[in-house]
N, C-alpha and C positions, 0 to 999 in steps of 0.2 A: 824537404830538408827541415831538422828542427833545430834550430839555434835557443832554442831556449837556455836562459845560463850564460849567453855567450854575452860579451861586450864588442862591435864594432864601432870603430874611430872611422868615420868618412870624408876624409878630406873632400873637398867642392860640390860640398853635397849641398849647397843651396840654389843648385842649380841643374838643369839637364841632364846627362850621364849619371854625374855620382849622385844629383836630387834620387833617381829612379833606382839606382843601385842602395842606396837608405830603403826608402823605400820596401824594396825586397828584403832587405836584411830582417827590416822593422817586422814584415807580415810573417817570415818567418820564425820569431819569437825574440830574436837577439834585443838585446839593450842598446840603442846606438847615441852615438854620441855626433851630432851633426857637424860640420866645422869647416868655416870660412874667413875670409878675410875681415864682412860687415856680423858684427856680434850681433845688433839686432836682425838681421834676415839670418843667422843661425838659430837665433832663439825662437822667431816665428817659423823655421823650417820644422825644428823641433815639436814646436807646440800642435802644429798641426800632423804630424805623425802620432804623438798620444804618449802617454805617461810612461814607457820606457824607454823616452828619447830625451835628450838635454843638448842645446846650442852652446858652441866655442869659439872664440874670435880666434885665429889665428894664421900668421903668415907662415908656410911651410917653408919660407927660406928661411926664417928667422929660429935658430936652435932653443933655443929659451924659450919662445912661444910655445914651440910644440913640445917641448917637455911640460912647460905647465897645463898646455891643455890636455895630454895625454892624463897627468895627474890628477885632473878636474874632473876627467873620466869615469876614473877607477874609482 
């Protein structure tokens, strides 16, 4: 699969399941955007996948968070 081009948003990606699903997304070319609740372990999740990835603080219940972070995205 080549995602190249593509943006994915992973919510609880700094961790298990969605870390490994980043991850994938990542090897497969996409741009991802890692995102969890601690901003610094989104931003070292991030840093350690490599320069088409960027960390996002945010709480998926909170509506506002995740628009902003969607937008910090894109």
């Amino acid at each position: 699969i080549d995602l190249s081009g593509k943006v994915a948003f992973v919510t609880g990606s700094t961790r298990g399941i969605g870390h490994a699903i980043a991850r994938s997304l990542y090897d497969a070319g996409a741009k991802v955007a890692t995102v969890g609740r601690d901003e610094r372990r989104a931003k070292d999740v991030a840093a350690g996948l490599g320069e088409r990835a960027a960390g996002f603080a945010c709480d998926v219940a909170q509506g506002e968070q995740v628009e902003q972070a969607i937008r910090g995205a894109l």
